[in-house]
N, C-alpha and C positions, 0 to 999 in steps of 0.2 A: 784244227781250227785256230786261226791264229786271231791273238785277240786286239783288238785294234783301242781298249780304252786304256790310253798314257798314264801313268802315273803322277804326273803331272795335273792332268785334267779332274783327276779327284782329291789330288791333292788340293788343287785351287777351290772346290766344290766346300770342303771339311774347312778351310780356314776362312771363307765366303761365311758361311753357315755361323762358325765357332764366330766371330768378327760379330755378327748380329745379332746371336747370344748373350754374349759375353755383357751387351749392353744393359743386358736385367737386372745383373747382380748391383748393380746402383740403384734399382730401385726398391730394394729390401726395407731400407732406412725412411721410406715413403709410406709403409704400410705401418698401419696402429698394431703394436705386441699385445697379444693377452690370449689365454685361452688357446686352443686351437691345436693340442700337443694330438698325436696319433694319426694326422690326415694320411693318406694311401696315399702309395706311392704304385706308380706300373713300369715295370719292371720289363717288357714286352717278351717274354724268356724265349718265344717260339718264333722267330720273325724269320727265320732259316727254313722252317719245316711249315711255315703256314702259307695257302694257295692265294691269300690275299694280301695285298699291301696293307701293313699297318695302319689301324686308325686313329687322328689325334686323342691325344689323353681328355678322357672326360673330367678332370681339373678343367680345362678348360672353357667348355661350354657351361659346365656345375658356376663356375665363378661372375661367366658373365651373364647368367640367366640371373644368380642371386645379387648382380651390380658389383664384381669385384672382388679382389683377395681382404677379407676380411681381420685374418690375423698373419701374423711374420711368419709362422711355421707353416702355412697354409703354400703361401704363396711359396715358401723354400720346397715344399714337398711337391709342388705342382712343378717347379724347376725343373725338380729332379727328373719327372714322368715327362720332361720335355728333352734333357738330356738323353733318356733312355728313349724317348720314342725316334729322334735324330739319329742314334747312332744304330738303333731297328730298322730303318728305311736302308741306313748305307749295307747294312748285314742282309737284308731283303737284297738290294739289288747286286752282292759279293754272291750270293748263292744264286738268284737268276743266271749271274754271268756262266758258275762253274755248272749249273743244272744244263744247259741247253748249252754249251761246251760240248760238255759231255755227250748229250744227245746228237748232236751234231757230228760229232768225231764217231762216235759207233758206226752210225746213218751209215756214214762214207765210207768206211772199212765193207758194211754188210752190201752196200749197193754195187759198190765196185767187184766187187766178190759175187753178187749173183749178174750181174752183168758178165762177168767171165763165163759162169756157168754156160749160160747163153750160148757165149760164143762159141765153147766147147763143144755144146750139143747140135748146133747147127753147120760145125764143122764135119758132124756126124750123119746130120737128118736136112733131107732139102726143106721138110717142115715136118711139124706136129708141136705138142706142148711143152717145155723147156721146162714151164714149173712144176713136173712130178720130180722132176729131177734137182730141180735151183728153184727152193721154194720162195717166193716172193717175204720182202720184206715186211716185217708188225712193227711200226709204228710206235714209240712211244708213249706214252701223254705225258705233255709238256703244261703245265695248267698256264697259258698266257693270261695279262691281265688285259681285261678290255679295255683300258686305262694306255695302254701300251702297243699298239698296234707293228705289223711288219713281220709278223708269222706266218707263214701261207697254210693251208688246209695240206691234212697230212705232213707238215713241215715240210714240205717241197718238194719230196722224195717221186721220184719218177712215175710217172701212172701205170707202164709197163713191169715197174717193179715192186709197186706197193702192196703190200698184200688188201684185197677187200671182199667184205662179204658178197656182193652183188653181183660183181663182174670179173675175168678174168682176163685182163689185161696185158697177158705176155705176150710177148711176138709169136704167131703162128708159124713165119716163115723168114728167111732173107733178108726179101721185102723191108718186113716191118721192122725186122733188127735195129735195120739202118736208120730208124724212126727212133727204135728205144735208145742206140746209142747219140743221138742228137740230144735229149731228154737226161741221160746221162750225165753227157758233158757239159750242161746247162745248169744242174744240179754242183753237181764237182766246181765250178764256176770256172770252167775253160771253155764253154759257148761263149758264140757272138752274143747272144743274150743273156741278160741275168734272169729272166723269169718269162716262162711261156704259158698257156693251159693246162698243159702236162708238167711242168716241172718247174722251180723257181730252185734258185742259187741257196744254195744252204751258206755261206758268208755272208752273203748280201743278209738275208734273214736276221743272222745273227748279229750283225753290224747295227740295222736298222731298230730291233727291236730295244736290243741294250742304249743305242744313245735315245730311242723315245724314252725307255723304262728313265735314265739319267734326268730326261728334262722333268717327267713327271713327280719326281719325288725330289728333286728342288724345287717345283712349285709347292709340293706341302711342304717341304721344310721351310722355307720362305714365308708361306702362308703363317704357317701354328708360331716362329716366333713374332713375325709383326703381329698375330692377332693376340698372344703373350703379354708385350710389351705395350698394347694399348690398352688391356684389363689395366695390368700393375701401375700405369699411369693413370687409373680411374678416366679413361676418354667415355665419352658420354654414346658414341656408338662405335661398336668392335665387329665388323662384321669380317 
């Protein structure tokens, strides 16, 4: 699966981000010192292993419910859960990319592989069922966010080859082969099409899904530090 997000283009993303940040630390010297030592800090430790996109640090709604950072370490410690929830989203979408990589590269190995089977056995049999013999493929889970759309059901993976409880989809005969390999190659992303009913292009998928996943978590990072920097400026509404 080759991957199609530049290093460039995340790199432009990180100093976007840090660029907009960076503008808080001025407003330290805005906020009244006193009191305030021990506020929590979120740390987001799990943002790799968790099925959801991180959520802003509750510093922040906590401050703008009670009108604002009330003392200097308050607001330093809310920083911080904003530094660590920024760079959670980018390690959030660093393992999306290598999760469904990898998902994606198996797929293609295992589909191509019982697609031969296939051919094997019908080189043998004018018909009967392929899959006693080339068991149909299981599927992953991939936990996509709803947030993130461009995943197809079953991840795309051919109908003739997917394995499912209900129905048995492999080619009976010839005939249909020449269906399953259309479906195939459609998948593999060497059909005229990139996505049919039967089967959608596993690149395209993975292309798709990672640059929505990209735009989604620069609208929150966007979001939480403009909504940051209008607490610590005391604006009178932060929404």
């Amino acid at each position: 699966m080759d991957s199609r997000r530049k290093t460039a283009q995340s790199s432009h993303w990180y100093k976007k981000i840090a660029a907009i940040f960076m503008s808080t630390f001025a407003l330290a010297g805005c906020v009244t010192t006193g009191g305030g030592n021990g506020w929590p800090v979120e740390t987001y430790p799990n943002a790799c292993g968790s099925t959801m996109i991180p959520f802003e640090p509750i510093c922040l709604s906590s401050a703008d419910y009670y009108g604002g950072f009330k003392y200097g370490d308050q607001l330093s410690a809310c920083r911080q859960s904003m530094s660590y929830y920024i760079n959670a989203l980018d390690e959030y979408y660093r393992c999306s990319d290598e999760k469904l990589k990898g998902i994606f590269n198996e797929l293609l190995k295992k589909v191509s592989a019982t697609y031969s089977c296939y051919v094997e056995y019908f080189q043998q049999h004018e018909e009967g069922d392929p899959s006693v013999k080339c068991p149909p493929v299981d599927v992953p889970r991939f936990y996509a966010s709803h947030e993130a759309g461009g995943v197809a059901i079953d991840l795309g993976v051919p109908r003739c080859i997917v394995k499912s409880n209900k129905y048995n989809f492999s080619p009976k005969n010839r005939y249909q082969l020449d269906d399953c390999h259309e479906q195939v190659e459609v998948f593999m992303g060497k059909g005229i099409l990139s996505s049919s009913y039967n089967a959608t292009s596993a690149q395209e998928q993975y292309d798709t899904y990672l640059r929505n996943m990209r735009r989604v978590l620069d609208q929150k990072a966007n979001y939480v530090v403009s909504k940051f920097n209008c607490i610590a400026e005391k604006r009178k509404y932060c929404i």
